[in-house]
Each structure stands twice: as C-alpha cells, then as structure tokens.
RODO-154239 format. One line per 2 residues: number of its first residue (from 0); for each residue x, y, z of N, C-alpha, C. Coordinates in steps of 0.02 Angstrom, whole numbers, padded with zeros to 5 digits, always signed. Atoms other than C-alpha are relative to their C-alpha. Layout:
NUM = X:Y:Z:X:Y:Z:X:Y:Z | ...
END
This chain:
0 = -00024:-00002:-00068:+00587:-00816:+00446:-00052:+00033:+00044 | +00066:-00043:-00063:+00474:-00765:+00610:+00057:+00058:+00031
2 = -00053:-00056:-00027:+00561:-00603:+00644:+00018:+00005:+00095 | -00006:-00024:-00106:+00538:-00638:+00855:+00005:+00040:+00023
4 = +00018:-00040:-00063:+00544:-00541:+00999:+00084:+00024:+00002 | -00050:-00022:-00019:+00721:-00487:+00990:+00025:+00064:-00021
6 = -00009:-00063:+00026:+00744:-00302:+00968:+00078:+00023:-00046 | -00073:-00016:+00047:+00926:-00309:+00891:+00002:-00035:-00060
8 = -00001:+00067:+00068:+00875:-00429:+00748:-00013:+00060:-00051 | -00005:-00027:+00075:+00924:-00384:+00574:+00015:-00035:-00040
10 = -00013:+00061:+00044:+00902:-00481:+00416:+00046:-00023:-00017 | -00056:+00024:+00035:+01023:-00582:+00344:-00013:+00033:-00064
12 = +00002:-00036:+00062:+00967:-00510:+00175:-00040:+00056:+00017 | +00026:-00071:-00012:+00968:-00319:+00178:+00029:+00025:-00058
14 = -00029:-00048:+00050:+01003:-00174:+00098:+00065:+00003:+00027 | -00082:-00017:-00004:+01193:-00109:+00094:+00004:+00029:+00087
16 = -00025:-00008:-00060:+01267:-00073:+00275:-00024:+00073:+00015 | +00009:-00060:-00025:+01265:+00111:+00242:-00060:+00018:-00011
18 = +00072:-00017:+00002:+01077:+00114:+00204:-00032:-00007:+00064 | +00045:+00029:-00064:+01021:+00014:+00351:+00015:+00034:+00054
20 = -00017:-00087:-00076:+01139:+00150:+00478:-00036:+00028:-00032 | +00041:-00073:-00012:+01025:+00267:+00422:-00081:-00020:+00015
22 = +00094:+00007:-00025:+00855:+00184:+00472:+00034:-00049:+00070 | -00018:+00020:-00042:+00824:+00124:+00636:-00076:-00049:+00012
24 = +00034:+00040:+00012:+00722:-00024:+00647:-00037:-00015:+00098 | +00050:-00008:-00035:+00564:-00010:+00798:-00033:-00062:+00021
26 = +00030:+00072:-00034:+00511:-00163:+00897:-00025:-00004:+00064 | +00031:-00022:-00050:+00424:-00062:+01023:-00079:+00016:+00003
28 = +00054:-00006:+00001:+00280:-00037:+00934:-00027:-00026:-00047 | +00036:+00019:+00039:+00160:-00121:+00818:+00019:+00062:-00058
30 = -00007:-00033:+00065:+00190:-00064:+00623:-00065:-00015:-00027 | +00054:+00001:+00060:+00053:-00062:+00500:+00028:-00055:-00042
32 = -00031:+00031:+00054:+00176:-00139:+00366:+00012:-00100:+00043 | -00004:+00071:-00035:+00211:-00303:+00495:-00074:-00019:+00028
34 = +00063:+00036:+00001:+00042:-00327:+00539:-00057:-00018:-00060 | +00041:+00027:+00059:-00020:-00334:+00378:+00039:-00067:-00038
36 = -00032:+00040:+00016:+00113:-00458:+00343:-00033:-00062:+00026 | +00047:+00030:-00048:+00025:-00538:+00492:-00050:-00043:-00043
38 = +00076:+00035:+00026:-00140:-00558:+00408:+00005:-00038:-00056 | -00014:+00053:+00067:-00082:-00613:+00252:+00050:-00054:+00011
40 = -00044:+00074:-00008:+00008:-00764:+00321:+00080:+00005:+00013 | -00059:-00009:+00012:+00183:-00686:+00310:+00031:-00009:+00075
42 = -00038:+00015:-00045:+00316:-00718:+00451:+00049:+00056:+00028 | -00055:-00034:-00024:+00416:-00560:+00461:-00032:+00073:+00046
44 = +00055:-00021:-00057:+00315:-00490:+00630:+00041:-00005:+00056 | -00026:+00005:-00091:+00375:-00458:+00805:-00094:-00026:+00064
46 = +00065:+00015:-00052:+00253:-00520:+00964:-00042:+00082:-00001 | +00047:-00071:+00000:+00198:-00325:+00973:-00052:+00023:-00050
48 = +00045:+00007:+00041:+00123:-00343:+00823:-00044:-00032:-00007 | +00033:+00054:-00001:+00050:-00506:+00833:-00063:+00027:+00060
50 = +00039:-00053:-00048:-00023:-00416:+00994:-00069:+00026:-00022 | +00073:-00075:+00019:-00118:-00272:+00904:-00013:-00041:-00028
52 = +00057:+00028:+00054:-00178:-00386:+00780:-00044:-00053:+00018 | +00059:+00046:-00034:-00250:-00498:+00895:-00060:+00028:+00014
54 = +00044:-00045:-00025:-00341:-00347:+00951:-00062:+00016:-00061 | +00033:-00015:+00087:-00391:-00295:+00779:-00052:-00067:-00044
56 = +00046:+00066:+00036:-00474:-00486:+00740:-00060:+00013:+00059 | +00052:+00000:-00039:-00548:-00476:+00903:-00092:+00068:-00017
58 = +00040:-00053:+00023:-00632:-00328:+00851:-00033:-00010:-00087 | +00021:+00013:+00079:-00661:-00367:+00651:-00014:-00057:-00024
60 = -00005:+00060:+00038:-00680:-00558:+00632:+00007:-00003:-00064 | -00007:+00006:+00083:-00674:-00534:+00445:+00084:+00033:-00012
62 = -00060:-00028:+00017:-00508:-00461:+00454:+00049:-00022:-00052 | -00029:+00046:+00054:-00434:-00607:+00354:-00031:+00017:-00079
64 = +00051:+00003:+00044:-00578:-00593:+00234:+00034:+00088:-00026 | -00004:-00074:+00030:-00540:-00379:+00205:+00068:-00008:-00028
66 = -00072:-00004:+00011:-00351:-00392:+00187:+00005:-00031:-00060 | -00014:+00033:+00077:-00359:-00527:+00053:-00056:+00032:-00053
68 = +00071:-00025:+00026:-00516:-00452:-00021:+00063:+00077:-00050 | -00003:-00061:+00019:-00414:-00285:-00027:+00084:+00006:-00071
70 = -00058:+00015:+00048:-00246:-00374:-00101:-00021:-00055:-00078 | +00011:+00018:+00072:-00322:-00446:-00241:-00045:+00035:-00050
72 = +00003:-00080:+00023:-00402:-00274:-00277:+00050:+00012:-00054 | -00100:-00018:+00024:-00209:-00231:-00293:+00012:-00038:-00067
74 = -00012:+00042:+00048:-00186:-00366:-00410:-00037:-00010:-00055 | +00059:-00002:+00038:-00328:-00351:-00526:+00017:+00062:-00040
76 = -00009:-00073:+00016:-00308:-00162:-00530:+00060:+00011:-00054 | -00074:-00019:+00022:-00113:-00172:-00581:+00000:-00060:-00068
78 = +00032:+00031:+00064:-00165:-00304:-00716:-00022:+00040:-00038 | +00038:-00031:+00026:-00292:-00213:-00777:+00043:+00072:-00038
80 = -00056:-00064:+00032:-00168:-00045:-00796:+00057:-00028:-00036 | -00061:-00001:+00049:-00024:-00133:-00860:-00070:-00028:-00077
82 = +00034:+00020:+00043:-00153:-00196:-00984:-00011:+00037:-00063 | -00001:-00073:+00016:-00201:-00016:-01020:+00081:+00014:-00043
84 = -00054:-00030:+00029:-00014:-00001:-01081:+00051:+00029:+00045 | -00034:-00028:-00027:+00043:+00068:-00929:+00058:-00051:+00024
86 = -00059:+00048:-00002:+00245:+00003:-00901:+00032:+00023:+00066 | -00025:-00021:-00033:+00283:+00105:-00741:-00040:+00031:+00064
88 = +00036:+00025:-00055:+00206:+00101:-00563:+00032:+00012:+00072 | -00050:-00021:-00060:+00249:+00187:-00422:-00042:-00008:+00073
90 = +00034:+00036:-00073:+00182:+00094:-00249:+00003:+00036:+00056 | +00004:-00029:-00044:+00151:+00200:-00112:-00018:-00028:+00078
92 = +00007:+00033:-00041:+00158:+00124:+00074:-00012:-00077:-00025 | +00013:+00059:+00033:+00182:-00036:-00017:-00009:-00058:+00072
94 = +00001:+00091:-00023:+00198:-00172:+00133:+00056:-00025:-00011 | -00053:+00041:-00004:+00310:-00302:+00171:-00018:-00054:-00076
96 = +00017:+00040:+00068:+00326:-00412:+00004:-00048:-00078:+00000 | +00047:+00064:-00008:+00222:-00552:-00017:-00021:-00044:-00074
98 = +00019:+00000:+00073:+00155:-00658:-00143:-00045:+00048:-00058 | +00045:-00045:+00052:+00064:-00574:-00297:+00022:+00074:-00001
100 = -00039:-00070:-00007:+00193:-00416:-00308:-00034:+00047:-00045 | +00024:-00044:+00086:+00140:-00274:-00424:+00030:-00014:-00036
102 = -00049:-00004:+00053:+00317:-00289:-00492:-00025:-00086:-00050 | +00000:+00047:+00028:+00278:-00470:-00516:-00058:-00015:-00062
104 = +00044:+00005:+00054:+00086:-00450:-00601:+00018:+00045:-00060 | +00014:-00057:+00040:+00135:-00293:-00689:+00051:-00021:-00059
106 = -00071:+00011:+00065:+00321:-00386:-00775:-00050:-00078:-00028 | +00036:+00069:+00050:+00181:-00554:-00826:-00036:+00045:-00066
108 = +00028:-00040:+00069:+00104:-00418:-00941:+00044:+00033:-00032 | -00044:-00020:+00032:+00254:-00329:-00989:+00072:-00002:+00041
110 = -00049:+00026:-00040:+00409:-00400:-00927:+00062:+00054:+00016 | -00057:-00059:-00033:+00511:-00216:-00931:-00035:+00041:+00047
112 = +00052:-00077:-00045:+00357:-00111:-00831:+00056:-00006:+00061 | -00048:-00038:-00036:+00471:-00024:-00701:-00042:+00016:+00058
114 = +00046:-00018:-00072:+00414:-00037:-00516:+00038:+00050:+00065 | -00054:-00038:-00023:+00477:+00085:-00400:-00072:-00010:+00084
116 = +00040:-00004:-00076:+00393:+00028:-00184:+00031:+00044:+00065 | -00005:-00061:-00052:+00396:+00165:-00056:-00039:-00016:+00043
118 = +00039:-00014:-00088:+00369:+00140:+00137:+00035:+00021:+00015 | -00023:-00024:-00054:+00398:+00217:+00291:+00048:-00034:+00036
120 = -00035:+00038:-00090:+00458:+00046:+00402:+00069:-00029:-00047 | -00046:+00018:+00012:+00633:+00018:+00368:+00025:-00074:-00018
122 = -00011:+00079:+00017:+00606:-00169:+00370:-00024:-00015:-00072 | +00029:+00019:+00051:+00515:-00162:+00203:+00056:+00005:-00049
124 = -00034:-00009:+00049:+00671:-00097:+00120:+00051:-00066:+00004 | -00036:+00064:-00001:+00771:-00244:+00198:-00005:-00059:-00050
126 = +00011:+00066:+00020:+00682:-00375:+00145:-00019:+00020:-00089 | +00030:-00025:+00091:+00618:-00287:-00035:+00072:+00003:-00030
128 = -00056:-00011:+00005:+00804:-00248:-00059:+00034:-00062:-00047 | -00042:+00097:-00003:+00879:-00471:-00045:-00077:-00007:-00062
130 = +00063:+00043:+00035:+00678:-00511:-00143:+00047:+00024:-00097 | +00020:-00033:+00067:+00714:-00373:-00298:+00113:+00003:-00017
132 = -00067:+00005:+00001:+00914:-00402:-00305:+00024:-00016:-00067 | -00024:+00020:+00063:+00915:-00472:-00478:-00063:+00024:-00053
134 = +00083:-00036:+00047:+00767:-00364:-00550:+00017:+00070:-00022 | +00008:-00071:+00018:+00829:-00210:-00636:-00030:+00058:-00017
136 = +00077:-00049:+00011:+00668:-00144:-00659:-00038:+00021:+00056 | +00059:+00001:-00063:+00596:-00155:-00482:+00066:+00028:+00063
138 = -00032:-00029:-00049:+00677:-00063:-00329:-00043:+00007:+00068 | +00034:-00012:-00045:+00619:-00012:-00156:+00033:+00044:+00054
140 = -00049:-00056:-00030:+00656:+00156:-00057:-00024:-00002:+00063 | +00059:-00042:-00062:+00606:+00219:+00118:-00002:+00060:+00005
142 = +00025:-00071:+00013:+00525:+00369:+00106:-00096:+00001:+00016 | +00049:-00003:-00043:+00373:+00442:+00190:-00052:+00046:-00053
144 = +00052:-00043:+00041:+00214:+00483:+00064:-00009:+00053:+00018 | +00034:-00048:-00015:+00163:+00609:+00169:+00054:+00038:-00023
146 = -00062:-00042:+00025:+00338:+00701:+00093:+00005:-00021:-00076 | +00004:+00029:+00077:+00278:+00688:-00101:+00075:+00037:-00005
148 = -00041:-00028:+00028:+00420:+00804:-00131:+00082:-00020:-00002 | -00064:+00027:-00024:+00564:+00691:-00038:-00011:-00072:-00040
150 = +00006:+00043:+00051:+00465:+00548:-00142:+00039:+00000:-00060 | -00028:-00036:+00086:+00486:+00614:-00304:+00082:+00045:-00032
152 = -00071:-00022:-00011:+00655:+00694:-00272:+00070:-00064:+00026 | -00028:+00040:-00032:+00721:+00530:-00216:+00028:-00019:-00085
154 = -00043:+00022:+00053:+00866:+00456:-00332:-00007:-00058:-00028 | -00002:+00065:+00035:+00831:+00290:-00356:-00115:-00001:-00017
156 = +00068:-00030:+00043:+00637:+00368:-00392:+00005:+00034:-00071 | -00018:-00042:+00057:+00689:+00491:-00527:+00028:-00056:-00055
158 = -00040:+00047:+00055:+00808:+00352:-00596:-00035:-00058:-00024 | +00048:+00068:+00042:+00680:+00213:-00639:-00056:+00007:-00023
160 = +00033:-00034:+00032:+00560:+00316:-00676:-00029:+00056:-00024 | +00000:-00091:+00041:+00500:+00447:-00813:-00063:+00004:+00014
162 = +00067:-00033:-00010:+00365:+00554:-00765:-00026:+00044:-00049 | +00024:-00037:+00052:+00356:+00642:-00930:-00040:-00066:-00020
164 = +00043:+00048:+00030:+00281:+00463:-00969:-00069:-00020:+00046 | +00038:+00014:-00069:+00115:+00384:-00879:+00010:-00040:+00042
166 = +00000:+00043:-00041:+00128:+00312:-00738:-00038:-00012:+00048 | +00053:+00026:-00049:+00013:+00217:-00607:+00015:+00005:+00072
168 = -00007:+00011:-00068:-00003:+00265:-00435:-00026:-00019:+00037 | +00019:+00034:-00036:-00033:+00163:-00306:-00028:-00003:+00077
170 = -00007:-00004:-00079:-00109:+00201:-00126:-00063:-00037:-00008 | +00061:+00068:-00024:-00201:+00027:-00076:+00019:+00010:+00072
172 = -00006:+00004:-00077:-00236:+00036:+00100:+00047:+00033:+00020 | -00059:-00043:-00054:-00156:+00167:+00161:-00018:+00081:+00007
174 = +00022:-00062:-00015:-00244:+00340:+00170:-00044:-00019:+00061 | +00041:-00001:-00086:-00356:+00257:+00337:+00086:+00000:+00049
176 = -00062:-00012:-00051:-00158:+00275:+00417:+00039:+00086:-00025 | +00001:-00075:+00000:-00160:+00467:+00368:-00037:+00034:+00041
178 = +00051:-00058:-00049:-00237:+00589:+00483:-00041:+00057:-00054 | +00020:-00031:-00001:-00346:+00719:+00440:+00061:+00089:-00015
180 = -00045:-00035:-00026:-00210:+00842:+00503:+00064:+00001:-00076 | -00073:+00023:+00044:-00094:+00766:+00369:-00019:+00009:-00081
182 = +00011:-00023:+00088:-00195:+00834:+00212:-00008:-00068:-00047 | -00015:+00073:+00061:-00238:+00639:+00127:-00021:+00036:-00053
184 = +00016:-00004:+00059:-00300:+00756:-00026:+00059:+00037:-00029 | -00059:-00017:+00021:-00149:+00861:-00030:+00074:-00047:-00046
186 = -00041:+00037:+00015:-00050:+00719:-00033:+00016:-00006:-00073 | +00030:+00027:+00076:-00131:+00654:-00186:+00025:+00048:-00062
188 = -00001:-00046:+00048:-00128:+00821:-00268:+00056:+00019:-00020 | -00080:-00028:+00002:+00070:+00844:-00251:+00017:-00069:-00054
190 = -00034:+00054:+00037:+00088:+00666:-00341:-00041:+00015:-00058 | +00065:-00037:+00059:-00075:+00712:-00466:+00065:+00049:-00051
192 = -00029:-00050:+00014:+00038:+00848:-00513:+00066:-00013:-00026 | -00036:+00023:+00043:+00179:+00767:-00563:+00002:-00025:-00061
194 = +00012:+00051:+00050:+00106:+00657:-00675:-00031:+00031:-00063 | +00015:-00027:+00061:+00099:+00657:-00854:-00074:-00024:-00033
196 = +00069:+00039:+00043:-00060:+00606:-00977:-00014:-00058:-00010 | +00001:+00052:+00012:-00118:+00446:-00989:+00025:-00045:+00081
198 = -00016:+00017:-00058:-00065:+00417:-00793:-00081:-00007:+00024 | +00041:+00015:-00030:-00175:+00332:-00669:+00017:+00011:+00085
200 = -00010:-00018:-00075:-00218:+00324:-00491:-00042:-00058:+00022 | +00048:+00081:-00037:-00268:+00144:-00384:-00012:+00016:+00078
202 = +00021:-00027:-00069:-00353:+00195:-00220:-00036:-00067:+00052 | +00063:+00044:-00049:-00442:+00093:-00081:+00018:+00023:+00067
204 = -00016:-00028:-00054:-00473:+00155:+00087:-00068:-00045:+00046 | +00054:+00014:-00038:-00573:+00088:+00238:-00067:+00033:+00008
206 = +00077:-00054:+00001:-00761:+00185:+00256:-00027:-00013:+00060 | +00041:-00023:-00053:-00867:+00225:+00388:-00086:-00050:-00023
208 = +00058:-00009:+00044:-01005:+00164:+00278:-00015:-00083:-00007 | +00020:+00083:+00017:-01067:-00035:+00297:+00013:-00026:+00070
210 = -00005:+00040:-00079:-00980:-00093:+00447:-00027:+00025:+00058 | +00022:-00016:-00054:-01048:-00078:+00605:+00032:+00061:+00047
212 = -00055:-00077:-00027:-00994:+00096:+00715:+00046:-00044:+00062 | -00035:+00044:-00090:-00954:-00026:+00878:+00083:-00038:-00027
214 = -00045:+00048:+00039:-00837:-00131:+00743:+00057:+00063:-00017 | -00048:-00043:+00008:-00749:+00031:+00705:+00036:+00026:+00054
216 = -00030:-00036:-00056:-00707:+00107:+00837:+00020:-00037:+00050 | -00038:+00075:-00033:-00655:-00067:+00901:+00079:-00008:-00028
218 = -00047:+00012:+00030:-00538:-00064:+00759:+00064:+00057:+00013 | -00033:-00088:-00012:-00472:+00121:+00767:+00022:-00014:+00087
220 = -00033:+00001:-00059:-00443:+00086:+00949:+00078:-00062:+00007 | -00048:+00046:-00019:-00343:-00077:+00928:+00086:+00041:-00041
222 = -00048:-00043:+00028:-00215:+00050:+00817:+00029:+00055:+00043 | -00010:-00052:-00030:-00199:+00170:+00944:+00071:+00002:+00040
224 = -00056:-00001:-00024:-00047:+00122:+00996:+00050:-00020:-00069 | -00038:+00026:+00046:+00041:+00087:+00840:+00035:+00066:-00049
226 = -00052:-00076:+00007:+00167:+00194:+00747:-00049:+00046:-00055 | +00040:-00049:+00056:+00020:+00261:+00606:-00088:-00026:+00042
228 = +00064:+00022:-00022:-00154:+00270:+00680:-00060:-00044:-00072 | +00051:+00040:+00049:-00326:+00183:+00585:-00050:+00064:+00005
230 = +00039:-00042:+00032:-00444:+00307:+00517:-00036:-00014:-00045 | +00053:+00012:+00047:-00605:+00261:+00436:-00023:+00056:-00040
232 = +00022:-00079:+00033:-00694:+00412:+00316:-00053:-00026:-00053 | +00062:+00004:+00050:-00853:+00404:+00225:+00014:-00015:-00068
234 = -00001:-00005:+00051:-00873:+00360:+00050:+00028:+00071:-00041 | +00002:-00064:+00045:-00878:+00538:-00014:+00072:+00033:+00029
236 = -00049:-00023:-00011:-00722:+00587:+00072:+00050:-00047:-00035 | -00056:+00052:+00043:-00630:+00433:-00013:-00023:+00026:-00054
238 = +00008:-00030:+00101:-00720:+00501:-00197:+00056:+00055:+00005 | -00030:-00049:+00017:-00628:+00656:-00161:+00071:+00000:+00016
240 = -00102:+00029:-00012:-00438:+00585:-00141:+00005:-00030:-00097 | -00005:+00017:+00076:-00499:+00549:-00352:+00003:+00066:-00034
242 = +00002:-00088:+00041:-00497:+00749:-00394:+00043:+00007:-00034 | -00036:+00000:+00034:-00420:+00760:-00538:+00000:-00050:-00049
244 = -00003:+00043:+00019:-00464:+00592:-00595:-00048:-00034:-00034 | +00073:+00058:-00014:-00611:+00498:-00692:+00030:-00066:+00009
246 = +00032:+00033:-00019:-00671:+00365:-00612:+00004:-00068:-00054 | +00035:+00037:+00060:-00658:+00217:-00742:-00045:-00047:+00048
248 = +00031:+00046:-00023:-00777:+00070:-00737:+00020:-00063:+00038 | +00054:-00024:-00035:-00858:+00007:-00610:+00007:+00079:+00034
250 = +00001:-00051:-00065:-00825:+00164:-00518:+00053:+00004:+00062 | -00032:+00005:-00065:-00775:+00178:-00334:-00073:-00056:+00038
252 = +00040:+00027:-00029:-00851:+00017:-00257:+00050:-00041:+00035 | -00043:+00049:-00064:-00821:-00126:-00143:+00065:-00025:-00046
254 = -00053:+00048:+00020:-00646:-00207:-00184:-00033:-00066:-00038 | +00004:+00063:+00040:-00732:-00372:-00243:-00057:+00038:-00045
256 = +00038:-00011:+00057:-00829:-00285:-00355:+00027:+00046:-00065 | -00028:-00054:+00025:-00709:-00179:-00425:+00031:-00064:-00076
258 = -00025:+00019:+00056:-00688:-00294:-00615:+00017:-00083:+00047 | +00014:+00056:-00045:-00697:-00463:-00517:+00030:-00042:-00027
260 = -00033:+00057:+00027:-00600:-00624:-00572:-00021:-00088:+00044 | +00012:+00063:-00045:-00602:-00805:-00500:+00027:+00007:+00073
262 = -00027:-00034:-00060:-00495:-00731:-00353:-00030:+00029:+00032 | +00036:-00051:-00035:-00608:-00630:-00292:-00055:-00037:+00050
264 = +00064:+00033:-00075:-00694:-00731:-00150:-00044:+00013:+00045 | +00004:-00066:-00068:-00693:-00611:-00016:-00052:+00042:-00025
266 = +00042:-00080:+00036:-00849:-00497:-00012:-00025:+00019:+00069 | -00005:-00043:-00046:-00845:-00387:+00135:-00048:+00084:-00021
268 = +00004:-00065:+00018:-00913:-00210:+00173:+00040:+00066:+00040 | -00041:-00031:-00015:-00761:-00131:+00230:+00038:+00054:-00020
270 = -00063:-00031:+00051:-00675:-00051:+00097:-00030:+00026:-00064 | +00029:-00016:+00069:-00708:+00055:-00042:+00072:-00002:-00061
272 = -00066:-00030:+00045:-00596:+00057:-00206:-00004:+00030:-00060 | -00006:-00012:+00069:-00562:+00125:-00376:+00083:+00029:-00033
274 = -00036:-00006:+00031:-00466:+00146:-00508:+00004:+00067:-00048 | +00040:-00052:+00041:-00459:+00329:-00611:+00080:+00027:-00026
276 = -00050:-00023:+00072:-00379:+00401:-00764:+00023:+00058:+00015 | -00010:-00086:+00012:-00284:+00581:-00752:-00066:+00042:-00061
278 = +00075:-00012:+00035:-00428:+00695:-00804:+00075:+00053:-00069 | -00052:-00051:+00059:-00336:+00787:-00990:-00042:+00071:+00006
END
C-alpha cells in the first residue's frame, strides 16, 4: 500500500489496539525508517518523506546504489553468522520490512534462529507485527536503542531471547542517526555487556572518508529536518563502535567488499562495514 498524505491513516494490519494507543504515529516529519523504505522500492511512505528523499538523491545520486549496497551487507553478514552457528539475532533500528529479512536469511540456515527487530517509528511495529503473525520465532518491539536498558528489559526481548547464549547484534545503518551527544560507543558497550561468548556484532555506518565533503553536507543537510538527524564520522571513529570486538575477515571495509557474493553489484564509497566476534 502507498501510505499517502493522510495523517490519520492506520494499517489495516497492526499490532493489537492497545499497543498502537500507546504509539503515536508522525506524518509531520520525514522518518529515517520510511525513507529508507523509499529507496528500496517499498510503498509504506508519506509525501514528507518522499520530499526529504528527493533532497537526499539530489544531493547523493548513488543513493539507490548505497542503500542496496548496504542491505545486502545485512544479508551476507546474517548468513554468514547464522552459518557461524549463531540461532538468535537481535536487529537494532531494523527498518520497515522488506524483502531479504534477517528473520527470513537467518530461518533458510536454521529454521528455529530467533529474531527479535527493534525501532523507534511506530509504523515498523505495525506492519512487522500483520508480516511476522505466524512466525513464532521472529517478533518486533518499539523501543529506542539509545535506551539499551528499556531494550533489554523489554518482555517480548527477554522472552525470545537467551543472552546467557550468543547472540548477533545488529546496527546496519544506523549509528550516522545518533549524535555525538548520544554516546554511539556507549550504546554499544551497554549491549557488548550483555552478551554472552561466542556473540557477535554487524556494524555499518556512513564515513566522512571517500565521498566528496560538498556531497556530505548536502546529505546531512537534506536530514535536518527529519525526526533523527544524518551524521557522517571517519573511519576510525566507526573502528571504535568494535571495542570489545575482533574484527573477523575482511575487516572493517566497504560493504561490497565485506565477503562479496553474486549480489553484491553496488560498489560505492560511502559506507564502511564489519562484522566482529565478542573479544573472550
């Protein structure tokens, strides 16, 4: 469905009545989570969004090119870990659903791994809610990363998954919509800290470092009105959101270089990523 321009619209498939009174669904301002829906072809967008992201192409022509570049990262990565053994995967600012789910790559390798997706925009739980309805393994809360402790304290978190076991965490694209102000290593270190042995960590963040400065601060401006700003950060400030973590192979590099497949088309220099082990 094209979510339109009508500020009282609410899905036909949601979560339960008394979930959805408690979020209040924003059609005043460009989301992060609906404009990335945007780029990846998806339909569930208001004009305000469509808006900023006009702004955001105007400014990035490759924008198509980074987004898919950075979601088949995602998909590679969460392969690759359930591969590793890991059965449980906890998505951080996951996005509106789309094709190529974690829950979906991570249950083709082991059809019980246990997905548990956490955003902020109330619409993600709607629609994640009607998608994951007949998936006892896969859920989706709203809850705000920057509150590891309201994360991890959350009930239908605790209940799908054990943290005495390892589990894979997930922040793709989404520490350039953290501030500075907002501690992105803290963050890390409150979820780090939960986690047991044999846990991982899937990162990718925008950089300072390839694209042009005019192209950034083109981009970072077209966000400036939207409910999480855009925030680029050097290479070496994205290594250190891995403290605590090695590094497996390749490293921290571009998304299409990060273990590469036939998917991997897209080769941009936007984005750095990696994948890294809890250090024992």
């Amino acid at each position: 469905m094209d979510a339109g321009d009508e500020s009282g619209w609410q899905p036909e498939l949601r979560a339960s009545d008394e979930e959805w009174e408690r979020v209040t669904l924003d059609t005043s301002k460009p989301t992060p989570a609906r404009m990335y829906d945007y780029f990846l072809g998806g339909k569930d967008h208001f004009a305000v969004d469509r808006v900023a992201a006009a702004k955001v192409e105007e400014a990035t022509p490759d924008t198509f090119d980074i987004v898919w570049e950075n979601r088949h990262f995602l998909q590679r990565a969460v392969r690759y870990l359930a591969g590793q053994g890991v059965d449980q995967f906890l998505d951080l600012g996951t996005g509106l659903p789309t094709q190529g789910n974690v829950h979906e790559i991570a249950q083709e390798v082991n059809p019980d791994a246990r997905v548990v997706y956490v955003d902020i925009d109330p619409i993600v739980l709607a629609h994640g809610r009607a998608l994951l309805a007949t998936n006892p393994h896969t859920t989706v809360v709203t809850a705000d990363m920057r509150d590891p402790k309201g994360v991890l304290g959350h009930p239908d978190v605790a209940g799908l998954l054990d943290f005495d076991r390892p589990v894979a965490v997930l922040f793709v694209a989404v520490f350039h919509f953290i501030r500075d102000t907002e501690d992105p290593a803290g963050i890390v270190r409150a979820f780090r800290d939960a986690l047991s042995p044999g846990s991982y960590l899937a990162l990718s963040h925008l950089t300072t470092e390839g694209p042009p400065a005019e192209a950034v601060a083109r981009t970072e401006d077209a966000y400036a009105n939207a409910t999480s700003p855009m925030i680029f950060r050097p290479r070496t400030a994205v290594e250190r959101l891995f403290d605590g973590f090695d590094l497996v192979e390749p490293g921290l590099v571009r998304p299409w270089q990060w273990r590469p497949d036939d998917a991997a088309k897209e080769r941009t220099e936007w984005l750095y990523a990696g994948v890294g082990k809890l250090r024992s």
